[in-house]
N, CA and C of each residue as an Amber inpcrd file, in Angstrom:
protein
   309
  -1.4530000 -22.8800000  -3.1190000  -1.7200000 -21.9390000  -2.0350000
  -2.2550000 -20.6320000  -2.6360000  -3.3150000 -19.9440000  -2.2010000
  -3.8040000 -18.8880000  -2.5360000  -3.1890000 -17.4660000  -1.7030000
  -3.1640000 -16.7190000  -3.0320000  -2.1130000 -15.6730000  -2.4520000
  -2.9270000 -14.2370000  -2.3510000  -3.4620000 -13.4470000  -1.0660000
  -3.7800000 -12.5970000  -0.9190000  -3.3110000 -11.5620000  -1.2370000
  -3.9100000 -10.6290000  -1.4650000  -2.9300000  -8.7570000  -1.8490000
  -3.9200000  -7.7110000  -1.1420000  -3.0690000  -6.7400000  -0.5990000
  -3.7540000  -5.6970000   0.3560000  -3.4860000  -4.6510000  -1.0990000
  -4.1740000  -3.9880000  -1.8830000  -4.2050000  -2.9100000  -2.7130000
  -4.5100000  -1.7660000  -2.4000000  -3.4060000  -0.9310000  -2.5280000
  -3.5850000   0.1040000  -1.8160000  -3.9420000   1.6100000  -3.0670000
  -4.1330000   2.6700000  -2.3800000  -3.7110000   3.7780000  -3.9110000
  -4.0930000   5.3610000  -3.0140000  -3.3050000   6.3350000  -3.8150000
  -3.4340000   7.3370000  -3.1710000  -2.7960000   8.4230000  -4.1240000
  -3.0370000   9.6850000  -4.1650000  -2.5940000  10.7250000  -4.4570000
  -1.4370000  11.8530000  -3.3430000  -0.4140000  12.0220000  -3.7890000
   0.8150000  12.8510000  -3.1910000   0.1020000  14.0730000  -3.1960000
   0.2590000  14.3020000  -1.9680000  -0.1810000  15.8310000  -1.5410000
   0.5640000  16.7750000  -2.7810000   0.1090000  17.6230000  -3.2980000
   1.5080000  18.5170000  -4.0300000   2.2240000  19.6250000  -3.5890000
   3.7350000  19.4050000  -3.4620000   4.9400000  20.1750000  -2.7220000
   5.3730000  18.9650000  -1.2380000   4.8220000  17.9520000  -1.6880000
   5.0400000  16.9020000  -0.7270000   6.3380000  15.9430000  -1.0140000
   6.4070000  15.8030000  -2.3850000   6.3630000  14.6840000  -2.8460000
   8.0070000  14.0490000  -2.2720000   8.9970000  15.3120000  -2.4500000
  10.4900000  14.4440000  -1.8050000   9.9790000  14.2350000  -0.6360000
   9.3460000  14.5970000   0.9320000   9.1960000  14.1480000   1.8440000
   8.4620000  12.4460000   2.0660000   7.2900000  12.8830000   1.0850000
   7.1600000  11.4350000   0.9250000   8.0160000  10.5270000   0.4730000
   8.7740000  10.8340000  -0.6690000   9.5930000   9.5400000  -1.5580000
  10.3870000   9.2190000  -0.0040000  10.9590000  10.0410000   0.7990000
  11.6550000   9.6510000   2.3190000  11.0380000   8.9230000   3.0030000
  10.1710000   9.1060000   3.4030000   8.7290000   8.7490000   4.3310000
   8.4470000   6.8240000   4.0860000   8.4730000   6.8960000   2.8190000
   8.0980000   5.4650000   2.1950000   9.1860000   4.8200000   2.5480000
  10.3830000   5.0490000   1.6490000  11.3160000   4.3270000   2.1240000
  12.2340000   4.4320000   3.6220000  11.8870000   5.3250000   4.2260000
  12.8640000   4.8160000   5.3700000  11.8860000   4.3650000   6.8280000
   9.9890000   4.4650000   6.3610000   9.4700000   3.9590000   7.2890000
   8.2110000   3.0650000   7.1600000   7.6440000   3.4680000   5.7410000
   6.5300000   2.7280000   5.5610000   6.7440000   1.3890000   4.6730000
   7.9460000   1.4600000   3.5370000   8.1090000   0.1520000   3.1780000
   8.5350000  -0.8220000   4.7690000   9.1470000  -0.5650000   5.5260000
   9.6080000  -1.1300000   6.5440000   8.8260000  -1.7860000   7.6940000
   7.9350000  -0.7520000   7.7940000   6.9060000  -1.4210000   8.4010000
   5.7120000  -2.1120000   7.7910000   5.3500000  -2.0300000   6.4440000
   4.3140000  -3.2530000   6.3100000   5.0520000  -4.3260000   5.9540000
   6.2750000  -4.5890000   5.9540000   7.6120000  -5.7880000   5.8920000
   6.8390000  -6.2900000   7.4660000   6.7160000  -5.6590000   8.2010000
   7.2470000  -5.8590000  10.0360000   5.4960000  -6.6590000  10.2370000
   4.5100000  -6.1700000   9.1930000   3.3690000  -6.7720000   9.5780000
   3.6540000  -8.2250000   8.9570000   4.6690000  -8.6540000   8.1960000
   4.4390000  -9.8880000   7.3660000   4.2330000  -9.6890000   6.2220000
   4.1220000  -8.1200000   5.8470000   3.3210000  -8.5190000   4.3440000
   5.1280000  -8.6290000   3.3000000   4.8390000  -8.7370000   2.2910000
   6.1540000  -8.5040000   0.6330000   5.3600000  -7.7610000  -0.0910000
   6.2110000  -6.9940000  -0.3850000   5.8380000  -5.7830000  -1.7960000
   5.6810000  -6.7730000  -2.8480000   4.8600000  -6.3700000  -3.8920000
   4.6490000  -7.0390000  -5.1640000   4.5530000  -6.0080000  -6.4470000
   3.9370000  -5.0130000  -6.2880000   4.1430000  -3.9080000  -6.8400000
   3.6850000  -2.8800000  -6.5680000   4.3900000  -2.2590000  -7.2860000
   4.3240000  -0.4690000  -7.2160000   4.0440000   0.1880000  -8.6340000
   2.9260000   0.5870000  -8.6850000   3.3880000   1.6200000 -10.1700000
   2.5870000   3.3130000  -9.1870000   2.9520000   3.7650000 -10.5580000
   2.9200000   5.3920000 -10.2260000   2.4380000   6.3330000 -11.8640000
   1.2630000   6.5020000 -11.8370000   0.3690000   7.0110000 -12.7430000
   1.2280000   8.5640000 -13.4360000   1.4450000   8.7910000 -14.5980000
   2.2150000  10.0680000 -14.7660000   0.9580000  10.9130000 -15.3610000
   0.4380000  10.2950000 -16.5820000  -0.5430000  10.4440000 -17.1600000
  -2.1440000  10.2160000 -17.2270000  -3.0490000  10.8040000 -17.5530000
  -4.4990000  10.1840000 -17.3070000  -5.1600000  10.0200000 -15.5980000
  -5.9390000  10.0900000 -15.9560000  -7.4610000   9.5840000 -14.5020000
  -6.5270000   8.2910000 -13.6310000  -7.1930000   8.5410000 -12.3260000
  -7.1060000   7.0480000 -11.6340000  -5.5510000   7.4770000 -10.4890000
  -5.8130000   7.2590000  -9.9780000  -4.9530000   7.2370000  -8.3220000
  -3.2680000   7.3650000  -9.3230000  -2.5030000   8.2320000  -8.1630000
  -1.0580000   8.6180000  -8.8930000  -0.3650000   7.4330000  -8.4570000
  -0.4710000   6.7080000  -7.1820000   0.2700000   5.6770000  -6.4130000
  -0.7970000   4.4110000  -6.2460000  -0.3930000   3.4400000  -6.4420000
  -1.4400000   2.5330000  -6.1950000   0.0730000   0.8850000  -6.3830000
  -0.0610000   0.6030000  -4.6950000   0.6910000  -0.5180000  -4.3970000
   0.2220000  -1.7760000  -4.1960000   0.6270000  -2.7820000  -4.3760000
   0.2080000  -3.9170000  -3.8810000   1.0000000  -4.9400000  -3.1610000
   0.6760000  -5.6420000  -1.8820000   0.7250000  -6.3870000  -0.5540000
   0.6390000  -7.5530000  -0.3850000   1.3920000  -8.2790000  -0.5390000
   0.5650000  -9.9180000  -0.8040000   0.9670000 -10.6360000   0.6220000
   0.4260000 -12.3470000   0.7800000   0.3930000 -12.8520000   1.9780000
   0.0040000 -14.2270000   1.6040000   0.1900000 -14.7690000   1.7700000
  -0.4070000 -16.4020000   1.5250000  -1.2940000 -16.5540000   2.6180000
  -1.9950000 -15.6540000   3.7740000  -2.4760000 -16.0440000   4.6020000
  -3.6100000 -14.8400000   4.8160000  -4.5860000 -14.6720000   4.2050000
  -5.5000000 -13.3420000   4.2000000  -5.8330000 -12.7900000   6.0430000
  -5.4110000 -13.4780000   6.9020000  -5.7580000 -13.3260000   8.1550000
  -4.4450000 -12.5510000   8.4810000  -3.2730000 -12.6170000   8.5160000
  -2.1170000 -11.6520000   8.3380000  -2.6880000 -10.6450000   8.0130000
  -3.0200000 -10.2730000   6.9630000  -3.2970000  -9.2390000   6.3070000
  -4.6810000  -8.3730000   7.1780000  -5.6090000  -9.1660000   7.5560000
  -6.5330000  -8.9950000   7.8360000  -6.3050000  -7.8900000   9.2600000
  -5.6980000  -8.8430000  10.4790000  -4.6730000  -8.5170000  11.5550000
  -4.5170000  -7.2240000  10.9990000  -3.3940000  -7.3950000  10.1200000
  -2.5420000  -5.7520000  10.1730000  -3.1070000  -4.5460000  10.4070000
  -3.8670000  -4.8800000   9.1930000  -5.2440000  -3.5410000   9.3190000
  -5.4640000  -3.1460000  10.5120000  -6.2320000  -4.0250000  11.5010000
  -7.0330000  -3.4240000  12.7900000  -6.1410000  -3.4670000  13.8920000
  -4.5340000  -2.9560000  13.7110000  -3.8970000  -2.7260000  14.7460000
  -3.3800000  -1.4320000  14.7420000  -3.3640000  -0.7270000  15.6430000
  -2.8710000   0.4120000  16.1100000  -1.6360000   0.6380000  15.5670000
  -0.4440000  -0.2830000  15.4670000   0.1010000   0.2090000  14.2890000
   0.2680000   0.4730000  12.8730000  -1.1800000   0.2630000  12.4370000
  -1.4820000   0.2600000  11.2710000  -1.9960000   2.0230000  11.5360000
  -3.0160000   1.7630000  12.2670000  -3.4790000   3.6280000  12.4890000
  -2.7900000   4.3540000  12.4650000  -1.5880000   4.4960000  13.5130000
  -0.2500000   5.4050000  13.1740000   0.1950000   5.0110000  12.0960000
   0.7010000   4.2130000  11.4340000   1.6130000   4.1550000   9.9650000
   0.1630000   5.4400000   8.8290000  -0.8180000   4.8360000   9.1000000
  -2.0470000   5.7810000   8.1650000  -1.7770000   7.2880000   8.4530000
  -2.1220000   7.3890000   9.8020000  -1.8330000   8.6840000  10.2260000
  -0.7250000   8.7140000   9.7130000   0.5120000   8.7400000   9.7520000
   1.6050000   8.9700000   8.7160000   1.7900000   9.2810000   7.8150000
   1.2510000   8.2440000   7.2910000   1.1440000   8.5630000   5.6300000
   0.0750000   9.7960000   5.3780000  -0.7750000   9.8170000   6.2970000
  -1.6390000  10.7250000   5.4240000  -1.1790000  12.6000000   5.4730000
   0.3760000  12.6360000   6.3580000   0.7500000  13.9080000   6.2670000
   1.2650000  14.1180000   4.6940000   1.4210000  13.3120000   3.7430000
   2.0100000  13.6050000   2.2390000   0.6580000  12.8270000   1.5760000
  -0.0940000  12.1780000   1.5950000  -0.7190000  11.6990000   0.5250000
  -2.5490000  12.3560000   0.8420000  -3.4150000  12.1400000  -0.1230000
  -4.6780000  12.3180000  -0.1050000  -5.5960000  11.1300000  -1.0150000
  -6.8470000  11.1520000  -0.6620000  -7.3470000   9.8480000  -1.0290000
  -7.1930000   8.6390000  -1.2880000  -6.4750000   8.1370000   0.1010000
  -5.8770000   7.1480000  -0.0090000  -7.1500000   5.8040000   0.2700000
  -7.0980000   4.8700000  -0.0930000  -8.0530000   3.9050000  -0.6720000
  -7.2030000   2.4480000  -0.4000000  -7.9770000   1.4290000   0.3370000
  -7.3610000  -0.0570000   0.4190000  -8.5280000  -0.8710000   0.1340000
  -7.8200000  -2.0890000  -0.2080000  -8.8440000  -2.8610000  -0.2530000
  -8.0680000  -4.3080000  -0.2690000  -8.7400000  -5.9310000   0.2870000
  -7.7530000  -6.9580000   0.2410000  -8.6960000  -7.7260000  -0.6110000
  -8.0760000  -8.3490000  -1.9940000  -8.3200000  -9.1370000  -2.6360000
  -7.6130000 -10.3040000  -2.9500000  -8.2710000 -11.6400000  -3.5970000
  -7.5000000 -13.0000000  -3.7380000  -6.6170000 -12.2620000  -5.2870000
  -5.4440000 -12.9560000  -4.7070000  -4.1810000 -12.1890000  -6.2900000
  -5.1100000 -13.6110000  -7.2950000  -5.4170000 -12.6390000  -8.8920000
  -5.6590000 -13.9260000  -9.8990000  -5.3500000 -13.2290000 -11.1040000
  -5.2480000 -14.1970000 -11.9010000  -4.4790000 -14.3000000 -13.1270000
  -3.2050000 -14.3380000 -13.4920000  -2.6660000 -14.1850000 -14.7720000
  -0.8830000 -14.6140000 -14.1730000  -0.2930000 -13.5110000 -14.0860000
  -0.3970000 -12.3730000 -14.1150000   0.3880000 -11.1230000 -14.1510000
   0.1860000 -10.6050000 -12.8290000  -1.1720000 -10.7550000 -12.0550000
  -1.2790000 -10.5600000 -10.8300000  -1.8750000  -9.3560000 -10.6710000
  -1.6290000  -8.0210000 -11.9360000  -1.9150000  -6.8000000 -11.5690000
  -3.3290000  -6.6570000 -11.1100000  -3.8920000  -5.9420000 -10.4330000
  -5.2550000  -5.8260000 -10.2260000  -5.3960000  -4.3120000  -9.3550000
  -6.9080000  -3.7180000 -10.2000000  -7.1100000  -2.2580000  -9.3020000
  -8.1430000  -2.9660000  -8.2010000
């Protein structure tokens, strides 16, 4: 079975950042759970170029994923998020290789 990933990435507003670390966990991990998707990873850039947050979404079913996007609760969860973060960036790709990571 081929396993889709919604990749996400973004920069924390700065003087944001405890509101966000709240924000994530008590509404946005929760709701892309509620679209179907599973977390797969998370990293968080300390050092160097390239997005501070950048998550990834997976699905065995790229049409799930697809869905989520163009629903209105996806717009509000964005709108959401975008009161703590800036340049935030998605994109859905097939997960490959064995580690899975991918920008």
């Amino acid at each position: 079975m081929q396993l889709w990933k919604l990749l996400m990435s973004w920069n924390i507003i700065q003087g944001k950042e405890q509101e966000y670390i709240k924000f994530n966990a008590k509404k946005f991990v929760p709701r892309m759970m509620e679209f179907g998707l599973q977390p797969l990873e998370s990293w968080f850039t300390i050092y160097g170029a390239g997005p501070q947050v950048s998550v990834g979404w997976v699905s065995g079913d790229v049409e799930v994923i697809r869905r989520a996007v163009r629903t209105e609760k996806w717009s509000d969860l964005r709108g959401d998020l975008d009161d703590y973060v800036k340049d935030f960036h998605f994109k859905i790709v097939p997960v490959t290789g064995r580690s899975g990571y991918q920008m």
